[in-house]
Each structure stands twice: as structure tokens, then as C-alpha cells.
N, C-alpha and C positions, 0 to 999 in steps of 0.2 A: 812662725808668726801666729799670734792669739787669733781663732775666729770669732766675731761676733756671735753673741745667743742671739735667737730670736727676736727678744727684749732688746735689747741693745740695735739692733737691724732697724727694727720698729721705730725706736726713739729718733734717729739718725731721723728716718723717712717723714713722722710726724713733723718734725722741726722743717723740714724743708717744704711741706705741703700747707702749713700754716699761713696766714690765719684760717685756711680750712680744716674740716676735719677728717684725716685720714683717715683710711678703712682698709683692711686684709682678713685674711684667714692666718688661723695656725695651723698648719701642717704637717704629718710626719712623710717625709720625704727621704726616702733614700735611710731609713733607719732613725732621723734626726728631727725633732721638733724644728720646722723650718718657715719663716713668716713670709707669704706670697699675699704679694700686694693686689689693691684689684681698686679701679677708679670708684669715684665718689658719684654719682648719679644726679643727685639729690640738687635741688633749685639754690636753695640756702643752704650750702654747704659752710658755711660758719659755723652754723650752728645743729647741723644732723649729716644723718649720712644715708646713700643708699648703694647698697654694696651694687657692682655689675654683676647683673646673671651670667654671662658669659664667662668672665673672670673666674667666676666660683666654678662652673664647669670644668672651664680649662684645667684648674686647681685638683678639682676630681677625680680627672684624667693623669694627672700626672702624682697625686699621693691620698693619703686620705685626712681630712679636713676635721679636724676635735676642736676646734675655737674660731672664735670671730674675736678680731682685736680692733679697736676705732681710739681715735682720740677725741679727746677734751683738750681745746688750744688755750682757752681761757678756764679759769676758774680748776674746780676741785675735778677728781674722777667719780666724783659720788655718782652711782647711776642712776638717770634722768625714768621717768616713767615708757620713753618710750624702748629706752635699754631695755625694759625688765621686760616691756610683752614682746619685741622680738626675740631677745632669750627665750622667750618659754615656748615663743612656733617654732623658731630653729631649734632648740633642744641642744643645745651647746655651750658654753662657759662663753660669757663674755668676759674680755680683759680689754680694760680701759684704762689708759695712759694720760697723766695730766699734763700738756707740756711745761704749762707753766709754772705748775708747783714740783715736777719731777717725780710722779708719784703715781703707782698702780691698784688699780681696785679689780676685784675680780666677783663676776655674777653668777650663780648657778642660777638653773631651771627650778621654780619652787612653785610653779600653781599659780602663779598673780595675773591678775584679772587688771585691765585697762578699766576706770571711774565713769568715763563717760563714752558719749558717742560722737560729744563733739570737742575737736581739738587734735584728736590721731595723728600719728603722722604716717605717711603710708609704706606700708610694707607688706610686700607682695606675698598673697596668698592668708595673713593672717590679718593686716587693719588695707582693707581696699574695697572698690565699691560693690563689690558682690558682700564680702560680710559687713557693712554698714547696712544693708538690705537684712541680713537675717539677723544680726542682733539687734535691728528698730525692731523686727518681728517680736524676736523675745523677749525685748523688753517691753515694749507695750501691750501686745494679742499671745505671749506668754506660749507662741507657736516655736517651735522649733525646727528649722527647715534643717532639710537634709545637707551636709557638708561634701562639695564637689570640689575634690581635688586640682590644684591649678599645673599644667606645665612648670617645668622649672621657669625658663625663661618668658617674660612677658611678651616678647618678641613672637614665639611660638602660640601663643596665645592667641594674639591679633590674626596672626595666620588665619588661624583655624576657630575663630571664639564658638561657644557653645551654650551661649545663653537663654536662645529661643527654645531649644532642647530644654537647659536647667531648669527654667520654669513653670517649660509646660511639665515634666515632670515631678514637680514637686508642689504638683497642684494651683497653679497659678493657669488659669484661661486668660487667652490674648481677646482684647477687646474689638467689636469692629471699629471701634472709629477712637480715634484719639482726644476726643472730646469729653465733656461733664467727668473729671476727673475728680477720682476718693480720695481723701485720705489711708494710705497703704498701698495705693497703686503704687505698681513696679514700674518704672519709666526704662527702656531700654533705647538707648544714643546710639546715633552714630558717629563715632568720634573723629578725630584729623588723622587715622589711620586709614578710615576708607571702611573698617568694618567696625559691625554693630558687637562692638567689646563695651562697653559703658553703661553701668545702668544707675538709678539713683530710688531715693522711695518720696513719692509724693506727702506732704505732711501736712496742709492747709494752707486759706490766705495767700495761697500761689507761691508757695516756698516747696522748696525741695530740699534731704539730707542726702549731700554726694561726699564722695571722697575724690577728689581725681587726681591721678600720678603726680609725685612732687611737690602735694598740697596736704595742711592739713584738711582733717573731716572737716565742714562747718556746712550750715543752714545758705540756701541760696536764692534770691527770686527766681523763678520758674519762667527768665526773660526769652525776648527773639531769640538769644542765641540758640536756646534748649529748647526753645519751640521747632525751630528749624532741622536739627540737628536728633528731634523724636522721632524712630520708627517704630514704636510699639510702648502699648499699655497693657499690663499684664495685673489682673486683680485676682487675690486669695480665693479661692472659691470653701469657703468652710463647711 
């Protein structure tokens, strides 16, 4: 009896995961490019995807992982912008499957840069709210903050977050009081984990630029909820 390729495994799996958009890894496994599925994370799963840290792990553990493969259930495989900048943090081929036109596209790592800061969609360690904080730096005060490495899993993170550290090392003094707030103040939350993993950057007129899991980046009023939910103001010290 024929085994399916990868390709073929995949296709099967997308059709059945439809109208959302599947997501795995490719694998070589036991000698053999092998497709190991991993859930979809992501709110709007229609329309993006957010692979499970866990799943990738697991995947880790048992071969070694050279591609990320997702679908497009509607429309073309042409890759989306936010394909091309997780291709280039993971550093691995994307292959994108169209279910509906039957068709594969494949992405290398080439250097491209996301347009803006607002619109991201998040993905863990390369567009999330630690770097919307250092690329508002660099794009406006032309600062470059140091790049601190994330756990694999988000999970491990909340554990253990490391943000009061981050900042204070990277030149950022904690304010006494959370009041008369700058534009470029670092807002550090506490979020519905319980720990202070969340941070945003104050921008004027009582708006703030956050990204939070499963959302894209956008502009936000600086309401109750994020009043409530402030334990620390951390300002540049230049």
C-alpha cells in the first residue's frame, strides 16, 4: 500500500480543519520528511494561525523540525505579510497550502522587515509586547534596546516573567508613583495570569501601543481596565 508524503498528509488534514487554518511542522522523523500536526492557537483562526509551543516541543523531542507548513482555506497561498516576518524569526521554509485552489507556495528567510507597528499579528518572541516596546523606541528616539531572549514556551514565561529585571537593565528607571505619565513610558501589567508578563509603551492623549496574545498590535485608550491592571512605570533614562 502507497504512503502518503507529507504533502499529501497535510492536504488530507487542512480539508478537515477548514474553514480554519491548519498549522504543523515538517519533520524529519525516523529518516523521512514527516508532517506532525500541532493546534492552532490563534482567536481568529480563519484567518491566521498560532502554532502550540508545546506541540513544537513535543515535535523537537521526537525528530528535528526544517519547516512550518499552515494553510490558506480560502483564496490563493500567496504569503500574507505576516508569513513572511514569522519566517524570518523562525528561520525556516514556510509551505503554504491553498485548500481551495489546491496549490503550494513555499517561503524562505530573506531579511523582510514588517511596515508598520500597527496591525502585527502576534507571534511569540518576534511581533509581541516586549518588541512593540523596542521597535516604538527605534522608530521614534532611534534607541536601540537590547534583545532578550524569550523561553520557548509562553507558558514558561508567565512562570517566571522577567521584565522588571529587562528594564531596569536596559536603562529604563522604575517610577515612584504611576502618575503624570510621558510619552515613551514603559507601562508594565499585570495581566489574567496573575504575573506581571505585559508591558505596552505610553504614546499620548491617553493611548497606549500594546500588542496582547491573539490580537493584532493597535493603538488603545489607556482605560479602567489598564489603569487597574498597572504595576509599574518605567521611563528611558537617556
Amino acid at each position: 500500500m502507497h504512503k502518503m508524503s507529507w504533502k499529501q498528509s497535510f492536504e488530507k488534514y487542512a480539508k478537515n480543519q477548514a474553514p480554519d487554518e491548519a498549522c504543523g511542522l515538517l519533520a524529519i522523523i525516523k529518516g523521512k520528511e514527516t508532517f506532525w500536526p500541532c493546534k492552532n492557537l490563534a482567536e481568529g483562526k480563519h484567518e491566521f494561525f498560532m502554532l502550540d509551543p508545546d506541540d513544537w516541543a513535543e515535535c523537537e523531542d521526537t525528530g528535528e523540525v526544517i519547516g512550518v507548513i499552515h494553510s490558506h482555506p480560502v483564496g490563493a497561498a500567496t504569503p500574507s505579510d505576516t508569513d513572511r516576518a514569522a519566517c524570518e524569526h523562525i528561520g525556516f521554509p514556510y509551505y503554504i497550502h491553498s485548500v481551495e485552489h489546491n496549490h503550494w507556495e513555499k517561503l524562505e528567510p530573506e531579511g523582510w522587515k514588517a511596515p508598520s507597528l500597527i496591525g502585527r499579528k502576534f507571534i511569540w518572541g518576534k511581533y509581541d509586547c516586549w518588541s512593540i516596546v523596542t521597535d516604538w523606541f527605534k522608530e521614534n528616539k532611534n534607541i536601540n534596546i537590547k534583545h532578550w531572549p524569550r523561553p520557548k514556551k509562553i507558558k514558561d514565561f508567565s512562570n517566571d516573567p522577567y521584565f522588571d529585571k529587562v528594564l531596569t537593565e536596559s536603562n529604563f528607571l522604575k517610577q515612584k508613583t504611576n502618575d503624570n505619565l510621558k510619552v515613551g513610558d514603559v507601562l508594565l501589567f499585570q495581566s489574567n495570569t496573575g504575573s506581571l508578563d505585559h508591558t505596552a509603551v505610553y504614546i499620548g492623549d491617553n493611548m497606549i501601543l500594546i500588542h496582547n496574545i491573539r490580537s493584532l498590535s493597535c493603538r488603545e485608550t489607556f482605560d479602567l481596565k489598564y489603569q487597574q491592571a498597572l504595576r509599574g512605570v518605567y521611563r528611558y533614562a537617556a
